[in-house]
C-alpha positions in Angstrom: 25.6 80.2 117.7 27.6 82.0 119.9 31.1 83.0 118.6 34.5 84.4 119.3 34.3 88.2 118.5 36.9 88.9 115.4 38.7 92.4 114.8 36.7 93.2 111.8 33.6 94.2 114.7 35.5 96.5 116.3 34.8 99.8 114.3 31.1 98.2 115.0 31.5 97.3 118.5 33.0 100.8 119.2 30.0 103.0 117.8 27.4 100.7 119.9 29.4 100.9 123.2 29.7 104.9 122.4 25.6 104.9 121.6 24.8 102.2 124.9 27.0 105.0 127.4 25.3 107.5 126.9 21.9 105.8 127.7 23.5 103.1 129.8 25.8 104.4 132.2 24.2 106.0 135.1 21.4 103.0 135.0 24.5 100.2 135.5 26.4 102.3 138.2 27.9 99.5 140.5 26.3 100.6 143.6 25.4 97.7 146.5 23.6 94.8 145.7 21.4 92.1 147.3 21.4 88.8 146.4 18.7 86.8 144.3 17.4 85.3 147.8 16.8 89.4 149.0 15.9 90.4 145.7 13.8 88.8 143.1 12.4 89.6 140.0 8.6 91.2 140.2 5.9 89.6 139.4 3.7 90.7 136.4 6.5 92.3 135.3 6.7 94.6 131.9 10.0 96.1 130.9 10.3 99.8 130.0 11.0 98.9 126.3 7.6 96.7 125.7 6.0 100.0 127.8 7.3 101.8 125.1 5.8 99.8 122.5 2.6 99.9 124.0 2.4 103.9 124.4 3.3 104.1 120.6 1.3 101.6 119.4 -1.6 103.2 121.0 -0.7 106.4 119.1 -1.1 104.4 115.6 2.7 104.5 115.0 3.7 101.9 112.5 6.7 99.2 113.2 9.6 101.4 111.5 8.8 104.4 113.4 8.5 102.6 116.6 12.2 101.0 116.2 13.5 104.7 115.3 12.0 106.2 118.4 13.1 103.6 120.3 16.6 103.8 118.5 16.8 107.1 119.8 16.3 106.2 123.3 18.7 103.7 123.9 16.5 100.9 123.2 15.8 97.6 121.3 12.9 95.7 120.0 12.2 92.8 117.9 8.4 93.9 116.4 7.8 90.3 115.0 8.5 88.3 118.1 8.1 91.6 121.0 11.6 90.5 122.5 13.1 93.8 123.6 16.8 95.0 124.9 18.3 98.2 126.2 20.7 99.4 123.7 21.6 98.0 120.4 21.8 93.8 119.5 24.7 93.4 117.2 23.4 89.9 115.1 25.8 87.2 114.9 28.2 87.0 111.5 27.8 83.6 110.4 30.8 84.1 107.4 33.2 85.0 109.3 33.3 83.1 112.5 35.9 80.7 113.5 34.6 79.2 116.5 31.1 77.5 117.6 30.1 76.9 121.2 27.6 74.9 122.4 27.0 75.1 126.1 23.9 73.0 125.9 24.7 70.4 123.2 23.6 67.1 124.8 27.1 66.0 125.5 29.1 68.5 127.0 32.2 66.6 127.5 32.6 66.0 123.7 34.7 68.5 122.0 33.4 71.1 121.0 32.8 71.6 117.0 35.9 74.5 115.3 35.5 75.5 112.0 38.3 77.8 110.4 37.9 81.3 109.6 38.1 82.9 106.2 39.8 85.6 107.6 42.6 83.5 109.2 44.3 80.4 107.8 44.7 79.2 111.8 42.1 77.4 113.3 41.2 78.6 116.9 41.0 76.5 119.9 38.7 76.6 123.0 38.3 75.3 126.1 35.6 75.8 128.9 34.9 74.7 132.7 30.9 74.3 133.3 29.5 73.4 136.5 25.7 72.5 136.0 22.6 71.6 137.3 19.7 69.6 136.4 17.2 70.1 133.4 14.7 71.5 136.2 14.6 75.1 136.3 13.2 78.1 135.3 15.7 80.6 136.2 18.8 81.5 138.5 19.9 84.3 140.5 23.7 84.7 141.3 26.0 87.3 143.1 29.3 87.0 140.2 32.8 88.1 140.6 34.6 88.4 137.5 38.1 87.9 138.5 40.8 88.5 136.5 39.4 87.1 133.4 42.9 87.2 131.9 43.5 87.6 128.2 47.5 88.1 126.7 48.9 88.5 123.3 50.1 84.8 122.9 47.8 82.8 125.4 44.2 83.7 125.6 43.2 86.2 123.0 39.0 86.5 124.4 37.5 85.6 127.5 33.9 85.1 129.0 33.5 84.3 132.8 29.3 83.0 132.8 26.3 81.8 133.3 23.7 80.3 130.9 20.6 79.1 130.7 18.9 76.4 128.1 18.4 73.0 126.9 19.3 71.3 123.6 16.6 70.6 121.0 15.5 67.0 120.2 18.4 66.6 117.7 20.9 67.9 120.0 21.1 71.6 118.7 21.7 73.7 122.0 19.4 76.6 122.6 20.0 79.5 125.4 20.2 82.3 126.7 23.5 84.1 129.0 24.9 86.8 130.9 28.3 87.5 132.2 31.4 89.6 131.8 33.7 89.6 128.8 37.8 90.3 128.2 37.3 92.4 124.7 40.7 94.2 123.3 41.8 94.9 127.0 38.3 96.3 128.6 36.4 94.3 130.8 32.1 94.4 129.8 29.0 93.1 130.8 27.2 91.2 128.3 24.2 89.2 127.2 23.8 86.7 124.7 21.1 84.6 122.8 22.4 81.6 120.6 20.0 78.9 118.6 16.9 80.7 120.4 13.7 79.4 118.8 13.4 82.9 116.7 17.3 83.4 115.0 16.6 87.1 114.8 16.7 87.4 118.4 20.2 85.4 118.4 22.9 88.2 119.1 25.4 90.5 121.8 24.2 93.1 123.9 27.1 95.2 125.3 25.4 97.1 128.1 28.4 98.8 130.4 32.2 98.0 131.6 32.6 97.0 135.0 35.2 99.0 137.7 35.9 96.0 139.9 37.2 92.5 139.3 35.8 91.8 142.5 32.6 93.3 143.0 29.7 91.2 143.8 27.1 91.9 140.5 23.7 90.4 140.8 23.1 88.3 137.9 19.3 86.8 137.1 17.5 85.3 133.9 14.5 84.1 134.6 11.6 82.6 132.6 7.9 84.6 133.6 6.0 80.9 132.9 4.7 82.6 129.4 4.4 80.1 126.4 3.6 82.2 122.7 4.4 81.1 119.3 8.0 81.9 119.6 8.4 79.6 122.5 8.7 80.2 126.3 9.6 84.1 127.5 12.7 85.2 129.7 14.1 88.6 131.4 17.7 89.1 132.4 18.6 91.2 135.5 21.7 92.9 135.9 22.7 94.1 139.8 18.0 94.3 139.7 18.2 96.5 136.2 16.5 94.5 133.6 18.4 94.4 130.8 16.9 91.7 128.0 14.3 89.7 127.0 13.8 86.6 124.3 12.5 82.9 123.9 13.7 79.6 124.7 12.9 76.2 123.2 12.4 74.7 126.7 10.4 75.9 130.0 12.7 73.7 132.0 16.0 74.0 131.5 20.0 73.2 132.6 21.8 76.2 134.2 25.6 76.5 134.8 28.4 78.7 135.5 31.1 78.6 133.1 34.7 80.4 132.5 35.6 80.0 128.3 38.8 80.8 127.4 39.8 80.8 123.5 42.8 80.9 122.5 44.8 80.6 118.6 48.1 79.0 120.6 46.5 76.5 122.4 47.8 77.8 126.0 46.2 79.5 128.4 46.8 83.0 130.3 46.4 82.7 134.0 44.1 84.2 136.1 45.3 86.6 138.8 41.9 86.7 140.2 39.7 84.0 139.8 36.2 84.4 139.2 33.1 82.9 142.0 29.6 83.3 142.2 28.1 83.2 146.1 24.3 83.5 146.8 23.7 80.9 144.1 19.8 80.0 143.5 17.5 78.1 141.1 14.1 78.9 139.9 11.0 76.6 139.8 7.0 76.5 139.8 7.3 80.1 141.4 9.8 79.1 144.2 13.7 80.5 144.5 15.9 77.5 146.6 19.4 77.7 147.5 22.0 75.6 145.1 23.6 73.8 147.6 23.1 70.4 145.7 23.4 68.6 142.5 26.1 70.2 141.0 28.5 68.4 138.6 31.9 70.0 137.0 33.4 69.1 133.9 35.9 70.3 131.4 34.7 70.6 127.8 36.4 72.0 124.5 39.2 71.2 122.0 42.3 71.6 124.4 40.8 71.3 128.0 42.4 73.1 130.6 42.9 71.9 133.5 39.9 72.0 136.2 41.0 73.8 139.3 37.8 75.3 141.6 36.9 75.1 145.4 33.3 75.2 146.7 32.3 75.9 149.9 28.9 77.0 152.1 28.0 80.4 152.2 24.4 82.0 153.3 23.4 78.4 152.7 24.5 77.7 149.3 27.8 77.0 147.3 29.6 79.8 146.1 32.0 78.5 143.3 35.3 79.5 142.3 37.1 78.9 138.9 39.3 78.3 137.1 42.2 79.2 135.3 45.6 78.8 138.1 47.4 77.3 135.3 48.4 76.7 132.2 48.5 73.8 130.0 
């Protein structure tokens, strides 16, 4: 499940984000970018890590000296399931994690479920704003500014600003996949995420590069390529047209939404000073991209809400979505 980063990662954090420049940088450069509705995903399309794969395979390498030369490249891949990633998947700790969150649990207005951390007698607190969509779709495309995504010693300690896509298993167990930006010890990053996926060793973070504008329009996609194997149905994530990740979900259609979660150890809330939007908002279907201009629903989930404050309005024939945080509880 997806969980609030603890300081104990940092020295770990720090030697990935050090390994993922180097490979990273110049690929993630923030240079202009065309909406999902100008720019979609190709068809047929094989990422440069399963290419990889191929070329060694081909030359008889076994699995271990596939993932080292890969390694060395800035690259990821999972030889039991073939999901691949650029740069390095840091697993999930599942000891020392105080908070669980479950975009896709079956009731999202319910709180959700805390636990208390070993490493901290104080029991942390959460609170998120979702808007979502239907259990329809396939994918979504998305031009995101972060905003602010404000973090401060004694309000909100981390900070995601959004977008996942999933659906909850048969016993209500959410399962997805997500991209967005994160607030991480003062440094704003792109990330990826995989929580209660099908195939648990795919389940993990994906630091790929900071960002240099809280305002900059970045391309966000996931899509599913319509590809069913024993590990369930495939996906690709797109970041500003670079893929960056794929995995397996438990569902071929699934709920979307874009979402701003706050935790926080006080229970208050740091305000935003920018807030985050997405414009050029689309859904994914039987091989067709259509505008999200309809069907969306808001709602506050968490242990502490926070209050809902957004706007929505029509631009290029779709919503673009503003959120959240102007105040504080």
């Amino acid at each position: 499940m997806k969980r609030k980063m603890t300081n104990y990662l940092a020295p770990i954090i720090i030697t990935v984000l050090a390994l993922m420049f180097v490979s990273n940088i110049s690929v993630h450069a923030q240079t202009s970018t065309q909406s999902t509705g100008q720019w979609q995903p190709p068809a047929n399309f094989v990422n440069p890590v399963t290419a990889k794969v191929d070329e060694y395979k081909a030359m008889n390498m076994s699995d271990d000296q596939i993932t080292a030369a890969l390694t060395a490249q800035g690259m990821g891949w999972d030889p039991i399931t073939g999901a691949a990633w650029m740069g390095v998947l840091i697993a999930p700790n599942e000891t020392n994690a105080p908070q669980v969150v479950d975009p896709f649990a079956e009731n999202v207005t319910a709180p959700v479920s805390s636990q208390t951390s070993s490493a901290s007698p104080q029991t942390n607190v959460e609170a998120d704003v979702l808007m979502g969509s239907s259990n329809n779709y396939m994918g979504f495309g998305a031009d995101m500014s972060c905003g602010s995504v404000a973090t401060s010693s004694t309000g909100t300690n981390t900070h995601y600003v959004t977008t996942h896509i999933g659906k909850a298993y048969s016993d209500g167990t959410p399962c997805w996949t997500e991209v967005g930006v994160c607030n991480y010890d003062g440094g704003l990053w792109f990330y990826t995420y995989e929580g209660n996926t099908p195939v648990p060793g795919e389940s993990g973070w994906q630091y790929i590069s900071a960002i240099n504008s809280e305002t900059y329009q970045n391309a966000c996609c996931i899509q599913l390529n319509g590809v069913q194997d024993q590990y369930g149905w495939q996906y690709n994530i797109y970041i500003n047209e670079q893929w960056e990740r794929s995995g397996h979900l438990q569902a071929q259609l699934n709920s979307v939404n874009f979402a701003d979660e706050i935790f926080s150890t006080t229970g208050s809330y740091t305000i935003d000073s920018i807030n985050a939007h997405w414009v050029n908002s689309e859904l994914y279907s039987n091989g067709v991209w259509s505008d999200w201009n309809s069907g969306a629903s808001f709602q506050n989930s968490g242990n502490n809400p926070m209050p809902l404050s957004y706007d929505d309005y029509i631009y290029s024939n779709c919503y673009v979505y503003d959120a959240w945080t102007s105040q504080t509880t």
